[in-house]
C-alpha positions as CSV (number, residue, x, y, z in Angstrom):
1,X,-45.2,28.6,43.1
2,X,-42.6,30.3,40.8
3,X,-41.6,28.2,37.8
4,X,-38.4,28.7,35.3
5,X,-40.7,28.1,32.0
6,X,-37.5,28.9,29.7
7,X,-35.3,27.2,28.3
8,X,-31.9,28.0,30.4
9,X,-31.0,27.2,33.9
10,X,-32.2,30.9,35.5
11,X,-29.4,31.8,37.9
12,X,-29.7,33.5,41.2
13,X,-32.9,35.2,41.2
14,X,-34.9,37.5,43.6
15,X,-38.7,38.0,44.3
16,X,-40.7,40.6,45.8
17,X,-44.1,40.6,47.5
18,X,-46.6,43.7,48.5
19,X,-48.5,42.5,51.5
20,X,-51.7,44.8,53.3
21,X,-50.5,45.6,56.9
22,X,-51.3,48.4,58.6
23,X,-47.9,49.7,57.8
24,X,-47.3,49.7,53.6
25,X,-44.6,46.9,53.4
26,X,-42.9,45.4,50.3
27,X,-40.7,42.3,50.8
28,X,-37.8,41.3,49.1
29,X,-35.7,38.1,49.0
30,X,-32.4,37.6,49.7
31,X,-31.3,35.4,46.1
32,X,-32.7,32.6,45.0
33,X,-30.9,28.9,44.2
34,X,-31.0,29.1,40.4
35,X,-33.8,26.8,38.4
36,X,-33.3,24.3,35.6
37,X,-36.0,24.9,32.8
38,X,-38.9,23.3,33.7
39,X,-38.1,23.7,37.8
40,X,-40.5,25.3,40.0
41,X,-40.5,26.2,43.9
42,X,-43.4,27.0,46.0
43,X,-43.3,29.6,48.7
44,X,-45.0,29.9,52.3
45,X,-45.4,34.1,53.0
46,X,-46.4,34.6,56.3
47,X,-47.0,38.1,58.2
48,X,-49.3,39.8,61.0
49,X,-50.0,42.9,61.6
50,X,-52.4,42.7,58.5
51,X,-55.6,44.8,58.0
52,X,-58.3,43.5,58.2
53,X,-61.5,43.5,55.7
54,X,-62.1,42.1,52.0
55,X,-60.5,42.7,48.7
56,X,-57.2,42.7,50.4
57,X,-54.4,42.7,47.8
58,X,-51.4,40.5,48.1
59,X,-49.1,41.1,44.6
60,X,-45.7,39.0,43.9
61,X,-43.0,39.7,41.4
62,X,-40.6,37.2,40.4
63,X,-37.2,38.4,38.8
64,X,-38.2,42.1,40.2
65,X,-34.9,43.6,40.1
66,X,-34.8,42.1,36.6
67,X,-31.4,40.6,37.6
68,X,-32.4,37.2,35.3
69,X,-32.1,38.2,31.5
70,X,-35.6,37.1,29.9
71,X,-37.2,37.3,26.8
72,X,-40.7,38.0,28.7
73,X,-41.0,39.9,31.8
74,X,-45.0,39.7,31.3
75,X,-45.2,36.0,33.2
76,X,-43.4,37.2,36.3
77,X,-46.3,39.0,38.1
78,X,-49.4,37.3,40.3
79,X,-52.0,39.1,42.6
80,X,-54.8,37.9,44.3
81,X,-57.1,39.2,46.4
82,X,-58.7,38.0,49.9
83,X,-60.5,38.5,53.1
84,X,-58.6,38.8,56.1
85,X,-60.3,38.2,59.1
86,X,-59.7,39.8,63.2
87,X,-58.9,43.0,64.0
């Protein structure tokens, strides 16, 4: 879920996502429909070619290119870790 938690409509906006395949990968979005303060959307990532094993890393940046002038860049990051199961 990325939320506008200013106090202007945001603009076209991109976000970015580091995801653990076996082959480094960092996504980027095309631009974003602009949000009204208060507006959030919520994302579905999916990928394969994942590696398996615990404290697996998944990271997203809103606003990476820092196309969206803000007064905080600090909010705009989220990682979590996980267990990815298979082989």
């Amino acid at each position: 879920t990325i939320k506008n938690v200013g106090s202007n409509v945001s603009g076209p906006w991109r976000w970015s996502a580091t995801i653990p395949t076996q082959t480094a990968y960092l996504y980027q979005s095309q631009p974003q429909q602009s949000l009204a303060p208060g507006d959030s959307i919520d994302y579905t990532l999916g990928f394969d070619q994942a590696i398996a094993g615990s404290n697996k890393m998944i990271s997203i940046t809103a606003n990476f290119d820092h196309a969206v002038g803000e007064s905080n860049f600090d909010n705009n990051n989220a990682s979590a870790t996980t267990t990815i199961l298979g082989n």
